[in-house]
SEKOLTI-400565 format. One record per residue: residue number from 1; residue in one letter; x, z, y of N, C-alpha, C in turn. Coordinates in nm, 2 decimals. Example, Ala and Ser with C-alpha at 12.3 -4.5 7.8 and 13.67 -1.06 7.14 Angstrom:
% residues 2
atom seq:1	type:A	n.east:1.32	n.up:0.78	n.north:-0.57	ca.east:1.23	ca.up:0.78	ca.north:-0.45	c.east:1.32	c.up:0.78	c.north:-0.33
atom seq:2	type:S	n.east:1.28	n.up:0.71	n.north:-0.22	ca.east:1.37	ca.up:0.71	ca.north:-0.11	c.east:1.29	c.up:0.79	c.north:0.00
//
This chain:
% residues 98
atom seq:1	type:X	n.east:27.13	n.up:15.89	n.north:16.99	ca.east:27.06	ca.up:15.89	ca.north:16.87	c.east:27.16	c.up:15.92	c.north:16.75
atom seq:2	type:X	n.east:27.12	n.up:15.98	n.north:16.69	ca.east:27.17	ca.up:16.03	ca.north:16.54	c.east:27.26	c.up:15.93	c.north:16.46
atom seq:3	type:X	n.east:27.36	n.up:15.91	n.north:16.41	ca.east:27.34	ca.up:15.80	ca.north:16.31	c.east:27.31	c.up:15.83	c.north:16.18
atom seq:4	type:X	n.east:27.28	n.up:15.75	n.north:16.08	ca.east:27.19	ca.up:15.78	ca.north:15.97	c.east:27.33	c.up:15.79	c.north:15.87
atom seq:5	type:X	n.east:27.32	n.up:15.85	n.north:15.78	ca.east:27.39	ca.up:15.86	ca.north:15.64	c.east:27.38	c.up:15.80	c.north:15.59
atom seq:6	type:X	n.east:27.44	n.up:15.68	n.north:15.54	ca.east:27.36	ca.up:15.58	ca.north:15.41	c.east:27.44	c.up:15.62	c.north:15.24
atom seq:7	type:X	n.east:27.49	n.up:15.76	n.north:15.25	ca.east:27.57	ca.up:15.82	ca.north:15.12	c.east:27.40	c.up:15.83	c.north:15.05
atom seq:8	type:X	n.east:27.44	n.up:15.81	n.north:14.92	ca.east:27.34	ca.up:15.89	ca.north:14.83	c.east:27.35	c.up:16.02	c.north:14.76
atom seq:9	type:X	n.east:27.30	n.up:16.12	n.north:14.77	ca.east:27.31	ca.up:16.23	ca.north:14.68	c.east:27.19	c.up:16.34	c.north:14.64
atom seq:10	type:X	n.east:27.23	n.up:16.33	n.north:14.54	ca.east:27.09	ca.up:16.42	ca.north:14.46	c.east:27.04	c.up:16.49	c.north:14.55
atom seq:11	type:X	n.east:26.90	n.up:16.52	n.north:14.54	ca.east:26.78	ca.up:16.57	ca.north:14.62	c.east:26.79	c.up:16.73	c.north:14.64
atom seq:12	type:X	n.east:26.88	n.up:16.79	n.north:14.47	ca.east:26.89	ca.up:16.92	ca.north:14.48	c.east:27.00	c.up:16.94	c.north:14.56
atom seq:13	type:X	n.east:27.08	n.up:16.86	n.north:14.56	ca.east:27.21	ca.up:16.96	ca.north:14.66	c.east:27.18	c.up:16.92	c.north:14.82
atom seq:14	type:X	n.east:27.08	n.up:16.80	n.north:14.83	ca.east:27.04	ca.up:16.78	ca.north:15.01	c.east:26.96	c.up:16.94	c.north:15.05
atom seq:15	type:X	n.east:26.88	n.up:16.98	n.north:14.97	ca.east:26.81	ca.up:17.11	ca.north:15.01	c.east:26.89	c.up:17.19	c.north:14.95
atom seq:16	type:X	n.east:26.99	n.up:17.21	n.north:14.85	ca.east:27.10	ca.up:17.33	ca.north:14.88	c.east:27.13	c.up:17.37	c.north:15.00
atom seq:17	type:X	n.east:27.18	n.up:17.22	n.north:15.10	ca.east:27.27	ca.up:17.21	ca.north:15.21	c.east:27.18	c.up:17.28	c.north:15.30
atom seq:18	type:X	n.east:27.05	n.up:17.18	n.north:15.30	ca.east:26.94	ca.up:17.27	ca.north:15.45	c.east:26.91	c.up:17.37	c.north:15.40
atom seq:19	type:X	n.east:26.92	n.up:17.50	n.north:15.28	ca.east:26.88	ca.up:17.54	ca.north:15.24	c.east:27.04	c.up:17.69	c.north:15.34
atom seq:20	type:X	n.east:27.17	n.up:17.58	n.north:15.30	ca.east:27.28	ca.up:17.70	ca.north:15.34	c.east:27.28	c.up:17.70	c.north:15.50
atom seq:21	type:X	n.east:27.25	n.up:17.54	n.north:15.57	ca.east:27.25	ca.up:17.52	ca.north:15.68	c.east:27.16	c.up:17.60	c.north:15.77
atom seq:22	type:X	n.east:27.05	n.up:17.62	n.north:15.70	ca.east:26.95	ca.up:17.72	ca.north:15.80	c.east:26.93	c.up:17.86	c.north:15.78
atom seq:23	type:X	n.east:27.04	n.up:17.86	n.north:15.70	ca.east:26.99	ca.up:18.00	ca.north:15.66	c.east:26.93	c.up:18.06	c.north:15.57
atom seq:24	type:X	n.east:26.81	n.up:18.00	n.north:15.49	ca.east:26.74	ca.up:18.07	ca.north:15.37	c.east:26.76	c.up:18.09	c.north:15.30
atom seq:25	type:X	n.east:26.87	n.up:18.09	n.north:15.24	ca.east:26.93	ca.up:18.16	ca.north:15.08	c.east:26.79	c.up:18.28	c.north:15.10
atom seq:26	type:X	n.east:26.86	n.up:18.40	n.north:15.15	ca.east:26.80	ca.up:18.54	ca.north:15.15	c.east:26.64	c.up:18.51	c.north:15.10
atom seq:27	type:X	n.east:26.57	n.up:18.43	n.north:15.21	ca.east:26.41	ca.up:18.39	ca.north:15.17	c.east:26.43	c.up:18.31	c.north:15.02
atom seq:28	type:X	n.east:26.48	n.up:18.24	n.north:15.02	ca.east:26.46	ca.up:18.18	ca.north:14.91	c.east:26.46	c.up:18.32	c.north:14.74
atom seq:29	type:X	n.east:26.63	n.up:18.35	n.north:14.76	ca.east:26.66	ca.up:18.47	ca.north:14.70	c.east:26.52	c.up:18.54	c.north:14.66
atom seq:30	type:X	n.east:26.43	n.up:18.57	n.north:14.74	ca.east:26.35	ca.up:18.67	ca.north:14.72	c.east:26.23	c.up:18.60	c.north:14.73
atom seq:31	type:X	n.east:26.18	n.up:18.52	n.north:14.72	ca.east:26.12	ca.up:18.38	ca.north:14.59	c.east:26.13	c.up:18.40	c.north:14.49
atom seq:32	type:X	n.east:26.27	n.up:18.35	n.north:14.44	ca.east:26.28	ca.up:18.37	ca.north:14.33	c.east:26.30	c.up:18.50	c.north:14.25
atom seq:33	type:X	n.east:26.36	n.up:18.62	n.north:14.27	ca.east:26.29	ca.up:18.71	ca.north:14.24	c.east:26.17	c.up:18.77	c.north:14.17
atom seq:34	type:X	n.east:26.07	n.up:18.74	n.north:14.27	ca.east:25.96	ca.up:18.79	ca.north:14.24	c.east:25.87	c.up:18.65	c.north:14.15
atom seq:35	type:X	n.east:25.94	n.up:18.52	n.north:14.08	ca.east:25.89	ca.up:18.46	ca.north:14.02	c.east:25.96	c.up:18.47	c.north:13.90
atom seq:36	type:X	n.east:26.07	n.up:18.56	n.north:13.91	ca.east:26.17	ca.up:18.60	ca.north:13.77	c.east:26.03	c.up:18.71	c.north:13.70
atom seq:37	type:X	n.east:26.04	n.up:18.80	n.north:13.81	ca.east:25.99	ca.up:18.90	ca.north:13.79	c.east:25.80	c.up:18.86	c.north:13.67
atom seq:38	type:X	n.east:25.76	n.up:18.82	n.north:13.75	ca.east:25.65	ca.up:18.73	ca.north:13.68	c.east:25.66	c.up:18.71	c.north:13.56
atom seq:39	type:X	n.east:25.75	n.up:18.59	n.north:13.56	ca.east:25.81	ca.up:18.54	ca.north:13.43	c.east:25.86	c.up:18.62	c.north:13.34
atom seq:40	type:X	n.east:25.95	n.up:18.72	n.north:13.36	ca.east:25.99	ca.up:18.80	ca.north:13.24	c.east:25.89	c.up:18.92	c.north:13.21
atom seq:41	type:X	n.east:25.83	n.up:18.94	n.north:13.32	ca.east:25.74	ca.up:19.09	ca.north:13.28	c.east:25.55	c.up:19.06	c.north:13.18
atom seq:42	type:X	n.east:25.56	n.up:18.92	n.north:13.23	ca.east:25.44	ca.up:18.85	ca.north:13.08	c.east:25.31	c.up:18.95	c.north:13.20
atom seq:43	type:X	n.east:25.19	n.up:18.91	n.north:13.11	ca.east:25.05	ca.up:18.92	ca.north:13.19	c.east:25.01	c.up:19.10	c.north:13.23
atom seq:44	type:X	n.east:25.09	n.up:19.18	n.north:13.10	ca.east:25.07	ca.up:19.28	ca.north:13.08	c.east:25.14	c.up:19.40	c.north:13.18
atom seq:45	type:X	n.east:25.22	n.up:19.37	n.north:13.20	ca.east:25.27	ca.up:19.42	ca.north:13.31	c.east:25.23	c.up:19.37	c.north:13.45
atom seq:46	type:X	n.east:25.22	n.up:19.24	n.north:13.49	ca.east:25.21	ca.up:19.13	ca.north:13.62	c.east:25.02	c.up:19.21	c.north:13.67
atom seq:47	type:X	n.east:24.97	n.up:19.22	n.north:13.57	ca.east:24.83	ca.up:19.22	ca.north:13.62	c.east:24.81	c.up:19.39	c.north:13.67
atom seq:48	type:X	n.east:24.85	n.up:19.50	n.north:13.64	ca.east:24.93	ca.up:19.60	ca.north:13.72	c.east:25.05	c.up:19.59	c.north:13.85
atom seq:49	type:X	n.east:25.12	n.up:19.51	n.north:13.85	ca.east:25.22	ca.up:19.53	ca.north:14.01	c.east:25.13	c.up:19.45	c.north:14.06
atom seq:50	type:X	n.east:25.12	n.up:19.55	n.north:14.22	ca.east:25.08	ca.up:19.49	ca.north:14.37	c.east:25.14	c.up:19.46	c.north:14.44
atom seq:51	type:X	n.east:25.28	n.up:19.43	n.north:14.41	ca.east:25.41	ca.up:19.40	ca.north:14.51	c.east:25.55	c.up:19.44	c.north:14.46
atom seq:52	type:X	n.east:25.64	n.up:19.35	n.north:14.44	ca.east:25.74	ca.up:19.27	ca.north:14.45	c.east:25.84	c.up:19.21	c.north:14.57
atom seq:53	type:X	n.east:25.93	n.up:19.28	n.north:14.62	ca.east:25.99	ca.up:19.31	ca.north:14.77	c.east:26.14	c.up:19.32	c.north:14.72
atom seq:54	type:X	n.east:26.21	n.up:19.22	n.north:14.74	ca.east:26.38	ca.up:19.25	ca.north:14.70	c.east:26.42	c.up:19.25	c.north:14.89
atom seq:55	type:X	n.east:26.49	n.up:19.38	n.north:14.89	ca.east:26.55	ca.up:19.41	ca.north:15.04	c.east:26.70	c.up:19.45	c.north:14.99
atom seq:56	type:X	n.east:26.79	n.up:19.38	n.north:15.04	ca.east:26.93	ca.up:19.39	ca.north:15.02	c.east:26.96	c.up:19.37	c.north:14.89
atom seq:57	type:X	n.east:27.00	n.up:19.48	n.north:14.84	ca.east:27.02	ca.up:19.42	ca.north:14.66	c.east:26.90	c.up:19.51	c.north:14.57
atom seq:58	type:X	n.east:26.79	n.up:19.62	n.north:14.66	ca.east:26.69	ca.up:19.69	ca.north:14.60	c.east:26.60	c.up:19.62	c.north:14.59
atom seq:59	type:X	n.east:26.57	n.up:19.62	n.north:14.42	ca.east:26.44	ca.up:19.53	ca.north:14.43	c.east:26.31	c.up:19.66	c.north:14.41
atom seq:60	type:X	n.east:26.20	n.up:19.65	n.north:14.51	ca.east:26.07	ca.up:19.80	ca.north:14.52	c.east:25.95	c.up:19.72	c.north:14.49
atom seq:61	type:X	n.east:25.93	n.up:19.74	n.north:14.36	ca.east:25.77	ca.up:19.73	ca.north:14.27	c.east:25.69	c.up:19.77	c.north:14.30
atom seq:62	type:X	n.east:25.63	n.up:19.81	n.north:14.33	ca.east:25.45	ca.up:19.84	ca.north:14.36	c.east:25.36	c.up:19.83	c.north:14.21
atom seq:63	type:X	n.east:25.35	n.up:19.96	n.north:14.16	ca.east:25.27	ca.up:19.93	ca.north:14.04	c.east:25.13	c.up:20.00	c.north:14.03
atom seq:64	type:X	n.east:25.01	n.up:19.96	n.north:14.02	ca.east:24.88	ca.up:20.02	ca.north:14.03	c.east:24.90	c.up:20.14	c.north:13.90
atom seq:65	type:X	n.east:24.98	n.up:20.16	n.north:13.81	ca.east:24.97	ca.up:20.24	ca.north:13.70	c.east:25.05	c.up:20.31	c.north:13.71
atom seq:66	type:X	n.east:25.06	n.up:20.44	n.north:13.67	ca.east:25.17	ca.up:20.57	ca.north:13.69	c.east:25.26	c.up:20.55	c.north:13.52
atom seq:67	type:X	n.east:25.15	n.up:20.55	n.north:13.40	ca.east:25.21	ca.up:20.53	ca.north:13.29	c.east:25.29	c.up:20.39	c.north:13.29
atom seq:68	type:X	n.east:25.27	n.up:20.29	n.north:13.34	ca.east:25.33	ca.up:20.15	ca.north:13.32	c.east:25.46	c.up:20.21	c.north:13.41
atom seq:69	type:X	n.east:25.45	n.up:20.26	n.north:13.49	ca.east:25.56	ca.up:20.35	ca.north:13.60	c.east:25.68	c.up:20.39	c.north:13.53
atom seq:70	type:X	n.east:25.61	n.up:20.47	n.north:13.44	ca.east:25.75	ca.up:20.59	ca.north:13.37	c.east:25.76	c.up:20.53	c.north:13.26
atom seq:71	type:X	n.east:25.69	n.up:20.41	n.north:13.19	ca.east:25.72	ca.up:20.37	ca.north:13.10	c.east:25.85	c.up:20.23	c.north:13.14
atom seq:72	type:X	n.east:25.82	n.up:20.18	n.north:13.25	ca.east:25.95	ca.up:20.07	ca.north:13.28	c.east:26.05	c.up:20.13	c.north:13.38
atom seq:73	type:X	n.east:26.06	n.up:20.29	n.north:13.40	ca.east:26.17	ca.up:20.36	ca.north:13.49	c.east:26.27	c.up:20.35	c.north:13.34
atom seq:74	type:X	n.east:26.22	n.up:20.39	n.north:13.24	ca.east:26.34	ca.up:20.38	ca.north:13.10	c.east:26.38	c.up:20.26	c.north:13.06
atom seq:75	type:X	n.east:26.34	n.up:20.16	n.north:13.17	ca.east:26.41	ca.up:20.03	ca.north:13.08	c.east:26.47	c.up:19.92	c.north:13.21
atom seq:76	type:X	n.east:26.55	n.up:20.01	n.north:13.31	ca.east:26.55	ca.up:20.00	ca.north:13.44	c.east:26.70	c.up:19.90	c.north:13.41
atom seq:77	type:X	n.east:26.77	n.up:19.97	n.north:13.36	ca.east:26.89	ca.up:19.90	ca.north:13.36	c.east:26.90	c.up:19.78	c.north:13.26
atom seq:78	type:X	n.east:26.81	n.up:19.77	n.north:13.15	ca.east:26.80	ca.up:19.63	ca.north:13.08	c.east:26.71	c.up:19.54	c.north:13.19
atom seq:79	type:X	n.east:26.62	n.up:19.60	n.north:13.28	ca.east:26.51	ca.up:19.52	ca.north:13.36	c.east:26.60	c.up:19.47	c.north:13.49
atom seq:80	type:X	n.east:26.71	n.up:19.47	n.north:13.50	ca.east:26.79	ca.up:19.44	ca.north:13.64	c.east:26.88	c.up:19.30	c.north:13.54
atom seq:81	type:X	n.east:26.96	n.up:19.38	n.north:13.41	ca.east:27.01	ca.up:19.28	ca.north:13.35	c.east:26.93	c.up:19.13	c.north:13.33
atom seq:82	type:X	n.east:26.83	n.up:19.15	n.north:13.33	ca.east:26.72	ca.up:19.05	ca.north:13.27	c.east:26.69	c.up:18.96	c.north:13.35
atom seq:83	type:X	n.east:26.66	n.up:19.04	n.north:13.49	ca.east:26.62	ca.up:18.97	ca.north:13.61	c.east:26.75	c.up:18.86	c.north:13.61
atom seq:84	type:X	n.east:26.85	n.up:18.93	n.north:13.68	ca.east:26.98	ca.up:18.89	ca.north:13.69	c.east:27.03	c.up:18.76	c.north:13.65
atom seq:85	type:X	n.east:27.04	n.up:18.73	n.north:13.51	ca.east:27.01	ca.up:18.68	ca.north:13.42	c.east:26.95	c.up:18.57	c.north:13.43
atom seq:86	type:X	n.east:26.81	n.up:18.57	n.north:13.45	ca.east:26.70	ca.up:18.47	ca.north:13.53	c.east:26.75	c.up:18.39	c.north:13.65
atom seq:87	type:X	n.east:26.80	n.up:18.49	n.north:13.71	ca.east:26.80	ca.up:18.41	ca.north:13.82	c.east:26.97	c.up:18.35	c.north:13.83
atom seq:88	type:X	n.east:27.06	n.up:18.39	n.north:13.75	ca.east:27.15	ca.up:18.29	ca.north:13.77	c.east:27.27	c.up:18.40	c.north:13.83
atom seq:89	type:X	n.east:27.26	n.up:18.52	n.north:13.92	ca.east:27.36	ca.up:18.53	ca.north:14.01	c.east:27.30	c.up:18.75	c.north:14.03
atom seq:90	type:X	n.east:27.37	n.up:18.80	n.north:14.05	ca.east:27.38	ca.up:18.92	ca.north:14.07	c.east:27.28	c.up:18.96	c.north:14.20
atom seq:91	type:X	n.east:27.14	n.up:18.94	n.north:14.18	ca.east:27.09	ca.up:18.97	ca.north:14.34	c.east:27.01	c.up:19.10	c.north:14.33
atom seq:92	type:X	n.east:27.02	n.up:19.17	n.north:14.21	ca.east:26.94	ca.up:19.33	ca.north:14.20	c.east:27.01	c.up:19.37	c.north:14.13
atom seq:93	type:X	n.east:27.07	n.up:19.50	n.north:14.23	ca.east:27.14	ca.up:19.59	ca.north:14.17	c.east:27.09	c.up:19.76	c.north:14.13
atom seq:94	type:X	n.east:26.93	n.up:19.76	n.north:14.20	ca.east:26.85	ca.up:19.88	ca.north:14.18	c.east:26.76	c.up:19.85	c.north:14.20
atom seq:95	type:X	n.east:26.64	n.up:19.94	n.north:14.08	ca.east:26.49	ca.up:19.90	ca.north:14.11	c.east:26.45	c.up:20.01	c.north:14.14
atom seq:96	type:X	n.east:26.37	n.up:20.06	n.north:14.24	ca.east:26.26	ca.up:20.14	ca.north:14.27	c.east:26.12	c.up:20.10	c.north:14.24
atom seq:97	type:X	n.east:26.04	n.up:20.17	n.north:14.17	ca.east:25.96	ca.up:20.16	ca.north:14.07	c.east:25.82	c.up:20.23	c.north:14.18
atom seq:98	type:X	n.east:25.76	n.up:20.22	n.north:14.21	ca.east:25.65	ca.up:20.28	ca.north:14.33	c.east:25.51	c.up:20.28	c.north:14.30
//
């Protein structure tokens, strides 16, 4: 049988730990992401993308609109800063806009 830990420590660094211990940074990572993405892009943009997919450091949008398209391909490199930003740590380093 296991023995129990009787240390106390904050709630966020116990799920840091099971969070590094099993692996899910990566899932998590791309959680959050796509709730940066949310957050910073407001209703006007959000109610156009049908998907939000960070694979390695590429983050690939899905946007129902061609003009909403080429209108946020020109604000590509402030829209990585921004995310970035949000989330605390360098996890998008290119966006494909689709």
């Amino acid at each position: 049988m296991a023995k129990r830990n009787n240390s106390h420590i904050p709630m966020s660094d116990a799920l840091n730990e099971f969070i590094k211990e099993n692996k899910l940074q990566k899932g998590m990572d791309k959680v959050d992401v796509k709730n940066a993405w949310v957050k910073l892009m407001g209703n006007g943009v959000n109610n156009y993308t049908t998907g939000v997919e960070l694979r390695n450091e590429t983050l690939f949008v899905s946007l129902s609109s061609s003009v909403l398209r080429e209108e946020l391909s020109l604000g590509k490199t402030k829209i990585i800063t921004l995310l970035n930003e949000e989330l605390g740590k360098d996890l998008v380093k290119k966006i494909v806009l689709r």
